[in-house]
C-alpha positions as CSV (number, residue, x, y, z in Angstrom):
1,X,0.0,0.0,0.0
2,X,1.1,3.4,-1.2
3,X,1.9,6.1,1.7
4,X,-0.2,8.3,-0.1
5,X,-3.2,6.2,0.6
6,X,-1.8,5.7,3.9
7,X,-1.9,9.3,4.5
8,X,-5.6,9.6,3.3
9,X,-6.9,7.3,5.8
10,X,-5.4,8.9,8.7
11,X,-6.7,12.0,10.4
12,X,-6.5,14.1,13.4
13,X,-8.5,13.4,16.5
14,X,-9.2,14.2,20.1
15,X,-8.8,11.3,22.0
16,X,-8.6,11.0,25.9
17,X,-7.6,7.1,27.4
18,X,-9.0,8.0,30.8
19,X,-11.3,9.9,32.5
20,X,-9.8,13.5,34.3
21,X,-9.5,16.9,33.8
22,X,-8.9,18.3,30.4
23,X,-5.4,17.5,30.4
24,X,-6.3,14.1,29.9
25,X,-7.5,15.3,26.1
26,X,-5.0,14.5,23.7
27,X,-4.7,16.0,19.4
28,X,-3.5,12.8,18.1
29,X,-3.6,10.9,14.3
30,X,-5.6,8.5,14.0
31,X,-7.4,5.8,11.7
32,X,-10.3,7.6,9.5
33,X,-13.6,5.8,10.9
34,X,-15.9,4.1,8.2
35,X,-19.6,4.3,8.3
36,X,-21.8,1.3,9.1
37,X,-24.4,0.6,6.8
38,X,-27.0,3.3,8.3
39,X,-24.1,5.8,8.8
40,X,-23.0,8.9,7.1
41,X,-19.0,9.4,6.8
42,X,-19.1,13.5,7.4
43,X,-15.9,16.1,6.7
44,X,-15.7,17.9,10.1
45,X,-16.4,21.6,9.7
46,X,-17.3,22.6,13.0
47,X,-18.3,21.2,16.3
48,X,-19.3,22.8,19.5
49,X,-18.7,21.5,23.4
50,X,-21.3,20.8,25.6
51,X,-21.7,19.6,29.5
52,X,-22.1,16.4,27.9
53,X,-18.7,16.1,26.8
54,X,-16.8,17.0,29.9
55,X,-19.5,14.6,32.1
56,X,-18.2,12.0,29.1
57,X,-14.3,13.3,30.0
58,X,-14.5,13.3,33.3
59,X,-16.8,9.7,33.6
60,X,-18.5,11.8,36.2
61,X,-21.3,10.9,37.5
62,X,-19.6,7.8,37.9
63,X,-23.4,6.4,36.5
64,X,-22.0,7.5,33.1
65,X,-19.0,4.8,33.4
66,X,-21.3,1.6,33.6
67,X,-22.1,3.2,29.5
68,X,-19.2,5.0,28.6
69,X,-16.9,2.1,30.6
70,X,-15.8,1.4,34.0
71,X,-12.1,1.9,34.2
72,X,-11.4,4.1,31.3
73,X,-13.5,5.1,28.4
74,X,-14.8,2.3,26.1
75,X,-14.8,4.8,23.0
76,X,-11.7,7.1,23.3
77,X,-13.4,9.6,20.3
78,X,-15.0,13.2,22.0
79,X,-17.9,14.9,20.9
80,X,-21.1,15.0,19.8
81,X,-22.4,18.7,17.7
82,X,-21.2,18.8,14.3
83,X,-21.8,20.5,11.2
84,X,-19.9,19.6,8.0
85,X,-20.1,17.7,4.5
86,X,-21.2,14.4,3.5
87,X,-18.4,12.5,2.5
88,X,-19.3,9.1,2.2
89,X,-22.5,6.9,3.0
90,X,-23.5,3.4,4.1
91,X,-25.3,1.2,2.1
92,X,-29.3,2.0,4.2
93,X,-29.0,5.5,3.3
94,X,-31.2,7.0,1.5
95,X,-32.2,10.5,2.7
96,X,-28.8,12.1,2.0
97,X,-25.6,11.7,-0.1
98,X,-21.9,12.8,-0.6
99,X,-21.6,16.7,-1.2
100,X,-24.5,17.6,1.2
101,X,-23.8,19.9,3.7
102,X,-25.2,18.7,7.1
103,X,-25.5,19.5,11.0
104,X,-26.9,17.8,14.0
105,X,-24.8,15.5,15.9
106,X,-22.6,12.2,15.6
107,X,-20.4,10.7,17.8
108,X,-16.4,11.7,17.7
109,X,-17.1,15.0,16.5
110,X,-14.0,16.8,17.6
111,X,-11.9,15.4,14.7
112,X,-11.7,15.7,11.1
113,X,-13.9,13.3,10.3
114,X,-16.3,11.3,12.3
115,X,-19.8,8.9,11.7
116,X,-23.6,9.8,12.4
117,X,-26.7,8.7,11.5
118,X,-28.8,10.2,9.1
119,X,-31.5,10.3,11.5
120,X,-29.6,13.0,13.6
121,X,-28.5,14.9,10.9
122,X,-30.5,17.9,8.9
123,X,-29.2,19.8,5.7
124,X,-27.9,23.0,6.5
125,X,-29.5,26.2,5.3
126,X,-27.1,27.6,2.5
127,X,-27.5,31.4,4.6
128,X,-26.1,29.5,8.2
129,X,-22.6,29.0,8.2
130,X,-21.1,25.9,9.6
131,X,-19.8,27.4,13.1
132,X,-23.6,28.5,14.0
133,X,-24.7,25.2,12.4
134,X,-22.6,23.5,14.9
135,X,-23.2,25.1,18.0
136,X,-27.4,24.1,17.1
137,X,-27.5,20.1,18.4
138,X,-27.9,19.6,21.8
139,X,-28.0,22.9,23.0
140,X,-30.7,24.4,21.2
141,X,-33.1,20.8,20.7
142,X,-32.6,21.1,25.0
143,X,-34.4,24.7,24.4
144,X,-37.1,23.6,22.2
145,X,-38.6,20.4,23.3
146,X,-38.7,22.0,27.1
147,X,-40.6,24.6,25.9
148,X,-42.7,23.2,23.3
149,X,-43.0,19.6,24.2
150,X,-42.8,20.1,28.1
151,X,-44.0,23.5,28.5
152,X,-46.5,23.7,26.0
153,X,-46.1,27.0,25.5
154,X,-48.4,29.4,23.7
155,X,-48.1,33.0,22.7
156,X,-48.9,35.1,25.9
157,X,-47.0,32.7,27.5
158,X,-44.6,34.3,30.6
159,X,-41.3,32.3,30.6
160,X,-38.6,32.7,32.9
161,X,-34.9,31.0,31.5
162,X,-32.3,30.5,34.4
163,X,-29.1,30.5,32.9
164,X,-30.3,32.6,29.7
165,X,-26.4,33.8,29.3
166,X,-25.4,29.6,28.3
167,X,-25.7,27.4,25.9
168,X,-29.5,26.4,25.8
169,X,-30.5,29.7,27.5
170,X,-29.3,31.9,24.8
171,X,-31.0,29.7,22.1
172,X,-34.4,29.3,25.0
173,X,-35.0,33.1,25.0
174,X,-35.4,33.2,21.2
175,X,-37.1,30.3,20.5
176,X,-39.5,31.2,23.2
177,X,-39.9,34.4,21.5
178,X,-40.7,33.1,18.3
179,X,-43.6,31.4,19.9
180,X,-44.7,34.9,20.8
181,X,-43.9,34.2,24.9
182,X,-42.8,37.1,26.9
183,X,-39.5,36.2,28.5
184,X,-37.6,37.1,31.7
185,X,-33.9,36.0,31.5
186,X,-31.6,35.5,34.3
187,X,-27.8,36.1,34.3
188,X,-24.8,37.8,35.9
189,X,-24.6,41.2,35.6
190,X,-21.6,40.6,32.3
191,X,-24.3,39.5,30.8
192,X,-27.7,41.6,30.9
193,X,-26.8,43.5,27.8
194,X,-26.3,40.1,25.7
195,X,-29.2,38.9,27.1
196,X,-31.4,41.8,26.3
197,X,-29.8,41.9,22.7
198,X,-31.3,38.4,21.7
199,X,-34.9,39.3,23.3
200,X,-35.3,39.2,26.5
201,X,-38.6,41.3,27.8
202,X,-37.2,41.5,31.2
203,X,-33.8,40.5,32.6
204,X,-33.2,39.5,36.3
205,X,-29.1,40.0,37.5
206,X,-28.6,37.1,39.6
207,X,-25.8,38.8,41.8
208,X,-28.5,41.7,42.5
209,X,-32.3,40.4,42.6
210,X,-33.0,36.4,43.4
211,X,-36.0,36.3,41.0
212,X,-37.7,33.2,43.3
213,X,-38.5,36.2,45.6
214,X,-39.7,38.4,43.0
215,X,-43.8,39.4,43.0
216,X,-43.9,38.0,39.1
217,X,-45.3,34.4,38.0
218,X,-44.4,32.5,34.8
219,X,-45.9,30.1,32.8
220,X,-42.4,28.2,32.3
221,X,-39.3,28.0,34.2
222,X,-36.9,26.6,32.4
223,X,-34.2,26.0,34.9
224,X,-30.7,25.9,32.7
225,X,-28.5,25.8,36.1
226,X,-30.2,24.3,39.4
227,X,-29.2,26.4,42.1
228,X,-32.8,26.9,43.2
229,X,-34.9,24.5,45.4
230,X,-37.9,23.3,43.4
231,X,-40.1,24.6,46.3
232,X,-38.3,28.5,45.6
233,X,-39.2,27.7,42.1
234,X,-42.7,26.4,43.1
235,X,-43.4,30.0,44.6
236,X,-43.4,32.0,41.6
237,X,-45.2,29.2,38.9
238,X,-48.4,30.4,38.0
239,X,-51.1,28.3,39.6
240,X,-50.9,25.9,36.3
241,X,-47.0,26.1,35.9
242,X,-44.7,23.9,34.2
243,X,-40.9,23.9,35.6
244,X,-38.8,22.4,33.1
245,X,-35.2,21.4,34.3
246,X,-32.6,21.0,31.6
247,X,-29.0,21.6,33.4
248,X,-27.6,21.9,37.1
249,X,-25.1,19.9,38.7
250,X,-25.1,16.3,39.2
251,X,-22.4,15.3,41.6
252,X,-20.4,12.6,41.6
253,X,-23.0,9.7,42.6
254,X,-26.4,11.8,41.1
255,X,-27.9,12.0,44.4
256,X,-28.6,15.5,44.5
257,X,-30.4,14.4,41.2
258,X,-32.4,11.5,42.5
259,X,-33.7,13.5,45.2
260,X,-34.8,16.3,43.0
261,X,-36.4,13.7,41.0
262,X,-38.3,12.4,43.7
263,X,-39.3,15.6,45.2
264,X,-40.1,17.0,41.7
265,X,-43.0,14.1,41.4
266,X,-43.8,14.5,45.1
267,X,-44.9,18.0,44.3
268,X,-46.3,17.1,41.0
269,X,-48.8,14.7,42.4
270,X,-50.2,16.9,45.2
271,X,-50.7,20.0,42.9
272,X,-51.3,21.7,39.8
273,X,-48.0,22.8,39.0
274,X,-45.5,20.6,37.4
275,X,-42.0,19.7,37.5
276,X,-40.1,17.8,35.1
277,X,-37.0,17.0,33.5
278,X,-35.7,16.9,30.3
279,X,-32.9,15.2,28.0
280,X,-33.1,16.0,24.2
281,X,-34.5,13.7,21.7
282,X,-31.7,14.6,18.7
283,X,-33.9,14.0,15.4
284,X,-33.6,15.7,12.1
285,X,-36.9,17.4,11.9
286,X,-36.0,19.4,14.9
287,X,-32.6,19.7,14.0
288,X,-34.3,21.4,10.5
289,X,-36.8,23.3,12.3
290,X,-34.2,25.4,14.1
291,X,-32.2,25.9,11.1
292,X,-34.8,27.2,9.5
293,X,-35.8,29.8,12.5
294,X,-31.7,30.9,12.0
295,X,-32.1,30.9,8.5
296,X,-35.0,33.3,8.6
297,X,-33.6,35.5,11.5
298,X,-35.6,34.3,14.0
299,X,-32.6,33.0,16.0
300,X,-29.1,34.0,16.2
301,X,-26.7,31.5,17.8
302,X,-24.6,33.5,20.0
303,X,-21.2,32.1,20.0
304,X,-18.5,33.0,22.5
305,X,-15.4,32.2,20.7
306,X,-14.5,30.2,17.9
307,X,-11.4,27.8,18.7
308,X,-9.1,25.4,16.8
309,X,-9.0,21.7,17.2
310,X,-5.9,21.7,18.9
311,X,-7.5,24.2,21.5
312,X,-10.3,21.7,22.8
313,X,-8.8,21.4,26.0
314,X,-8.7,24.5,26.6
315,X,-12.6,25.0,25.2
316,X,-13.6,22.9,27.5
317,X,-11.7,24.4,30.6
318,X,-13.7,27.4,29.5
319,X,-17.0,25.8,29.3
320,X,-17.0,23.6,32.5
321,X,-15.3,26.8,34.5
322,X,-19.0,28.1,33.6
323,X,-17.1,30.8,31.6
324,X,-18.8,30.6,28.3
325,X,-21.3,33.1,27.2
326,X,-23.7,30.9,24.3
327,X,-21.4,28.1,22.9
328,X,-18.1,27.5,22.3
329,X,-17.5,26.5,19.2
330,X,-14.2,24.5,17.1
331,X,-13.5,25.5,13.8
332,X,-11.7,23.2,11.5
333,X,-12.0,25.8,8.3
């Protein structure tokens, strides 16, 4: 075998071998991966880091390890947003083909090249470039199924986003606008301007006002960062109110979690406000219906910093130090 086709199946990964800070993240070459028979083969344009991949990185909670493996990880490849081209296709596929620019999320996204399924995958919009393509995924899906399929929310609708300055808060105060919803953000003061910028009716400062002792009622909380009891929550839903959580802290063993579980359906059962939870369902008609709200101006991704591939380790410092303003994205040109 030639070293030139050597060289063409080789590419340039992240790869971390055990679980730890992000100094355990490595920019290493490695085999190209070929897709299975319902599997896209997709050129890496962009990707974005989430919570999820540090939890992955970490292996914390330790929950995570019994699926992502005990000891060290079972699958070494990081990420999961991406936005890029088509490059090859398995035999089942039948929706899209090489040359198509796509976005959604795979797995081993933080590489050059990496393998999804067509069912989380949408074409990209020719006006949405790949960097706001790939910061949509898991961050902004979060945002629309809690308020659409959780929430139910209407137009009238007062909706209150803790944590609108991150990743699915930023995209939760538009969407929730484009439903016609009047919505109350909460951030740090940094951030009040941004927040305003992208839509927000009314923005609460978290280091001047605690908005569960405010005289206002929503409709929807959707509760991006947990540092509220459900009860504080409980005390400014309207009467019929939906609390939605969609991020927080976890710990090491999910207890904190478990117990908010519990307590969430505790109070769900003995009133007529609800609180739930939410993990994203990544499917391609969602993942086209918010390119299309991006495409049309509806939504602007807000992006904190664009970064290269050999700067993931450092993106992801950024993110977990809860840093990030929107989404951090990795550009691979």
């Amino acid at each position: 075998m030639s070293r030139h086709s050597d060289s063409i199946r080789v590419m340039r990964a992240i790869i971390y071998r055990r679980y730890g800070p992000p100094d355990v993240l490595q920019l290493e070459e490695t085999e190209r991966p070929t897709p299975a028979d319902d599997e896209v083969l997709i050129k890496v344009r962009a990707a974005s880091v989430n919570p999820y991949d540090w939890h992955f990185m970490r292996g914390e909670p330790y929950p995570l390890r019994l699926m992502a493996g005990v000891r060290q990880p079972k699958n070494p490849r990081l990420g999961a947003d991406v936005a890029g081209e088509v490059e090859g296709v398995g035999k089942n596929i039948t929706r899209l083909k090489p040359g198509d620019a796509v976005f959604g999320t795979c797995q081993g996204s933080l590489a050059e090249y990496a393998c999804g399924s067509e069912l989380r995958l949408a074409i990209k919009p020719g006006n949405v470039t790949f960097e706001q393509a790939a910061s949509v995924g898991i961050a902004a899906l979060t945002a629309l199924q809690a308020l659409r399929d959780k929430g139910h929310v209407l137009p009238g609708y007062k909706v209150l986003v803790n944590g609108a300055a991150g990743g699915v808060g930023t995209f939760a105060v538009q969407i929730a606008k484009s439903f016609g919803a009047e919505v109350t953000g909460v951030c740090s003061t940094r951030n009040v301007e941004m927040v305003c910028s992208i839509g927000a009716d009314h923005v609460v400062d978290y280091t001047r006002e605690d908005f569960t002792q405010g005289r206002e009622h929503y409709d929807i909380i959707l509760d991006c960062v947990g540092n509220h009891s459900l009860s504080a929550c409980g005390r400014v839903l309207s009467p019929k109110g939906i609390y939605v959580a969609a991020g927080g802290k976890a710990g090491r063993w999910m207890v904190g979690v478990l117990l908010s579980m519990i307590t969430a359906r505790i109070l769900s059962w003995f009133g007529s406000r609800k609180f739930l939870s939410l993990l994203a369902n990544i499917n391609n008609h969602d993942l086209a219906l918010v390119g299309d709200l991006i495409a049309t101006g509806k939504v602007t991704p807000v992006i904190d910093r664009c970064c290269g591939l050999s700067e993931v380790p450092e993106a992801i410092r950024h993110l977990e130090n809860g840093h990030a303003r929107g989404k951090v994205v990795i550009s691979l040109g």
